[in-house]
C-alpha positions in Angstrom: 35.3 73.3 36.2 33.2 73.3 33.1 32.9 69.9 31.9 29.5 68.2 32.9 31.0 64.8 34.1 33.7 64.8 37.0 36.8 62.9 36.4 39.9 62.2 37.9 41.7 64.6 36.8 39.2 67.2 38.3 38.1 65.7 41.3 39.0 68.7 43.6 38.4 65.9 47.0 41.3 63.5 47.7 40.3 59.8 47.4 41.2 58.8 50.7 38.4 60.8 51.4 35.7 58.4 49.5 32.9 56.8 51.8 30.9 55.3 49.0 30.1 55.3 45.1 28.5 54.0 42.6 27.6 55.0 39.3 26.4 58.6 39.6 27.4 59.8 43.5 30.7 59.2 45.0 30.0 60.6 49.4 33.4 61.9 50.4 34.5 63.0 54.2 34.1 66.8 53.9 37.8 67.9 53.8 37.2 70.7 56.4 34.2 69.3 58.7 32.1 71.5 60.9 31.1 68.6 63.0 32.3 64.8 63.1 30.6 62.9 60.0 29.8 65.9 58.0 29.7 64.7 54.4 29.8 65.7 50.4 27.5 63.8 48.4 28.9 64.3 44.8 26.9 64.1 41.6 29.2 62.6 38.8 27.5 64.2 35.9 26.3 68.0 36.3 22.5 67.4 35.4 19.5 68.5 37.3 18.9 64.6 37.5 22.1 63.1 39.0 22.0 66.5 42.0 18.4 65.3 42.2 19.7 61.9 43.4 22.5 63.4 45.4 19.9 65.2 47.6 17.7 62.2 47.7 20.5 60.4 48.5 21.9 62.8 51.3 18.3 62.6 52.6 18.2 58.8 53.0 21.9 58.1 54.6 20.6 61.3 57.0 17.4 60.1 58.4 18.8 56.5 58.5 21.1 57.8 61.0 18.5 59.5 63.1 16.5 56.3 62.8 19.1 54.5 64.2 19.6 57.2 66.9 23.2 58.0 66.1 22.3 61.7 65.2 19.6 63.6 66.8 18.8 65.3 63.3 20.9 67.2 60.2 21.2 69.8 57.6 21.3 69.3 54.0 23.0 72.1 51.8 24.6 73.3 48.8 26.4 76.1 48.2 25.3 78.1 44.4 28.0 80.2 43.6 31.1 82.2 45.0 27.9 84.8 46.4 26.6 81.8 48.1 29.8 80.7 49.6 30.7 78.1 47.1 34.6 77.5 46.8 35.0 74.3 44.4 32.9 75.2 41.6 31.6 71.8 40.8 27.8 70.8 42.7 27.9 69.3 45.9 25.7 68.6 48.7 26.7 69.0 52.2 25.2 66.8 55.1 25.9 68.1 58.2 24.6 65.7 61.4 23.2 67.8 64.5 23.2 67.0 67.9 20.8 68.4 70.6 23.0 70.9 72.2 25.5 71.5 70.0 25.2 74.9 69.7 23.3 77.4 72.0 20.5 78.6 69.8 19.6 76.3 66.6 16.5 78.3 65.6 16.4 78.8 61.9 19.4 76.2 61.1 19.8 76.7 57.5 19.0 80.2 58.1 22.1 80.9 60.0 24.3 82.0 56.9 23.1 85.6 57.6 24.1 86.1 60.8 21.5 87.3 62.7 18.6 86.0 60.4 18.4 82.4 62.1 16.0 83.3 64.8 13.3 85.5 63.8 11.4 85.5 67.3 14.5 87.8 68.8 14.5 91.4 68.4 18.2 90.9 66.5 16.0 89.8 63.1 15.6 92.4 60.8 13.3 92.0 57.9 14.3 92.3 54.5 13.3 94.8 51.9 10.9 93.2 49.7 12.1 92.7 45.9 
């Protein structure tokens, strides 16, 4: 997609999906969950400003669930590029609630798109070359 507003006709997310909107965001269901209530906070417009708000937003709606004790915490993340793991070429933010124990080692959370990078107190970490 290279337009920088989201329409309709390229909304890659079905509609059924839609949590919430307004002006700027519209919070879909993720499609293909990794964990019950994971979410895509979507910016309408592609500017630094509305992904700005998508984050802040993803932020808020997360720690309002911990504060209300229905997750224990979350990730926030977004994908930059096919490299990265991106697969709908349009920005999106992924909010992803955790649960103590849901998996065995959660050390380095983010981190853990390298496997083997997460936890770097094990003797499995290597360090990178420096650029």
């Amino acid at each position: 997609m290279t337009t920088h507003s989201i329409t309709e006709a390229n909304v890659p997310w079905p509609n059924e999906n839609i949590v919430k909107e307004d002006y700027l965001i519209r919070i879909y269901e993720d499609g293909f969950p990794v964990v019950k209530g994971h979410l895509l906070f979507i910016p309408k417009f592609n500017t630094p400003a509305v992904i700005t708000d998508c984050f802040t937003m993803a932020h808020e709606y997360g720690a309002e669930k911990v504060k209300d004790n229905e997750w224990d915490g979350y990730n926030i993340g977004m994908n930059c590029g096919g490299a990265a793991g991106q697969t709908v070429m349009w920005p999106h933010i992924h909010l992803i609630p955790r649960h103590k124990g849901d998996i065995d080692d959660r050390i380095g959370g983010v981190r853990n798109t390298i496997p083997g990078q997460a936890n770097y107190h094990t003797d499995l970490y290597k360090q990178p070359e420096k650029v």
